[in-house]
N, C-alpha and C positions, 0 to 999 in steps of 0.2 A: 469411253472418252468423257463421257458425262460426270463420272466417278474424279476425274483428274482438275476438272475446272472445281467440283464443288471441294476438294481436299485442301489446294488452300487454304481459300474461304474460312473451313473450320479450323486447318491450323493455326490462321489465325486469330481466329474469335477464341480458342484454347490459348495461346500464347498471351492475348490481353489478359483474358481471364487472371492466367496463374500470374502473369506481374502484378494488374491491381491486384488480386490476392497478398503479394508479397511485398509490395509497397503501403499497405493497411497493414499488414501487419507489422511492419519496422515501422511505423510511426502511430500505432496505435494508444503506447504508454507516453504521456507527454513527459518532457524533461525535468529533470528537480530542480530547481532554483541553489546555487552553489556560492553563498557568498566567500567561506572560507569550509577546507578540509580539517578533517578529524586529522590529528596526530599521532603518530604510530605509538603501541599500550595506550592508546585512550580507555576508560572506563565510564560509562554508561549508563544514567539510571532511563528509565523508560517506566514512564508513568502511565498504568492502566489507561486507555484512551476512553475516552465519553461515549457510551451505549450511543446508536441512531436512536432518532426518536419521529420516528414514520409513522403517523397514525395507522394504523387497522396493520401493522407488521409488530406489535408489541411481542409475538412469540420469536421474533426473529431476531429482531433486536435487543430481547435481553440477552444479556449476557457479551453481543457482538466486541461492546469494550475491550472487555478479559482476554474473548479472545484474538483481539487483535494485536493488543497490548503482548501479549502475551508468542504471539509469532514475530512479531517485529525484534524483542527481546532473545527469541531465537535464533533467528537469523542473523542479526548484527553479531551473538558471541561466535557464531560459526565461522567468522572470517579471524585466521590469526592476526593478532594485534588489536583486535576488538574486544572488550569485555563488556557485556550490558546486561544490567541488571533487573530484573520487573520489580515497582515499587507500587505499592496499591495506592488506590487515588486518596487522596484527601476530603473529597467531596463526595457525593452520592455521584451513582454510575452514570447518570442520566444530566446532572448538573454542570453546567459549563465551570472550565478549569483555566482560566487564561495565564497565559502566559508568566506572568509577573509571580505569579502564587508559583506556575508551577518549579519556576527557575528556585523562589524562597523556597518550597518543599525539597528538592534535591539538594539543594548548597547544606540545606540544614544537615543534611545525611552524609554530607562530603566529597558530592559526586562534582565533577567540572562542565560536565555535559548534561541535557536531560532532553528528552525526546516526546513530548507533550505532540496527543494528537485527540482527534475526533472522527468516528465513523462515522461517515455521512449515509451510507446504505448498505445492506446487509439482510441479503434473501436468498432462503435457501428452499428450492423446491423437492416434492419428493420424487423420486425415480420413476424414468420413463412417461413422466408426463410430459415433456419435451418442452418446457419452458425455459424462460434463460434461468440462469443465476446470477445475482448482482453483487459485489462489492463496491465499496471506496470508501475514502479515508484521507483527509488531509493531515497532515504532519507536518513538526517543526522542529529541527534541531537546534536548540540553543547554548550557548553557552553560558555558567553559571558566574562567572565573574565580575560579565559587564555587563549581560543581558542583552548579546546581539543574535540576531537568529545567522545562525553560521548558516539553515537550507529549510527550503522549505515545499510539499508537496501537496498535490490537491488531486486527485483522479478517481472516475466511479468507470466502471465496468461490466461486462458482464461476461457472460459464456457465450459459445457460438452452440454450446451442445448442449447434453445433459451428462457430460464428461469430466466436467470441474465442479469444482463445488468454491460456497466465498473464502474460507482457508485457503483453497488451493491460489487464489486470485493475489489475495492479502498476502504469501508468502513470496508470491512473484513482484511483490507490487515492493515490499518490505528489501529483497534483494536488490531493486531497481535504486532505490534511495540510499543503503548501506555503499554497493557498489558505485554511487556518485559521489558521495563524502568522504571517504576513506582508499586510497591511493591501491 
């Protein structure tokens, strides 16, 4: 009988568990800021995004730009109707690229769109040390005509494991943004 009173009990401290569980995680990635959608065949330039620049993670952060720039670029031509292109930065990887340059760098190339961003973190641990992993990255999709930000993103993250790595984060985070803008 003892067994019967404490089963509850644990079903439901199990049943809160796995909701918060699954209510963190649907609301873990916050929403993209949507002022206007992408147009069906839109094409895309996506400008390498700005290394982090974290003191004492200098091995981690080079290069973070490239490659985030570079999965965002990914993922965006992966949805039919999408075309985006990676366009190397203008400035040094580490140099801030505002907006305004980056809209005049794309328009000059012919693009309508351009996708100007910056890593804000970018740590990758090595295996089985059971530390997080971290990404993030704010992004801005603009448009090249009038220079209004059609969306715009901001979100860091991390692992719950040593299962993900920051690509794997940045390529969920790059789907999250693509499939808000584009229908």
């Amino acid at each position: 009988m003892h067994l019967l009173r404490r089963a509850p009990v644990s079903f439901a401290a199990l049943a809160a568990f796995v909701a918060g569980g699954l209510i963190s995680g649907c609301v873990s990635t916050p929403p993209v800021t949507v002022r206007n959608k992408l147009p069906k065949d839109s094409e895309i330039a996506v400008v390498m995004f700005r290394d982090c620049t974290i003191p004492g993670q200098e091995e981690d952060c080079n290069g973070s730009g490239l490659a985030a720039g570079s999965i965002f670029a990914r993922v965006f031509s992966e949805k039919p109707g999408l075309r985006a292109v990676p366009l190397s930065r203008p400035v040094a990887a580490t140099a801030q690229l505002d907006d305004s340059t980056a809209i005049a760098y794309a328009k000059s190339k012919g693009y309508q769109y351009v996708v100007n961003g910056d890593v804000e973190d970018y740590y990758r641990v090595a295996p089985m040390t059971f530390r997080p992993e971290r990404a993030g990255v704010s992004v801005h999709l603009l448009r090249t005509t009038d220079g209004e930000i059609l969306a715009f993103f901001s979100h860091r993250t991390h692992s719950q494991t040593n299962l993900t790595t920051p690509n794997a984060m940045l390529t969920s985070m790059a789907e999250h943004v693509r499939d808000s803008v584009f229908p």
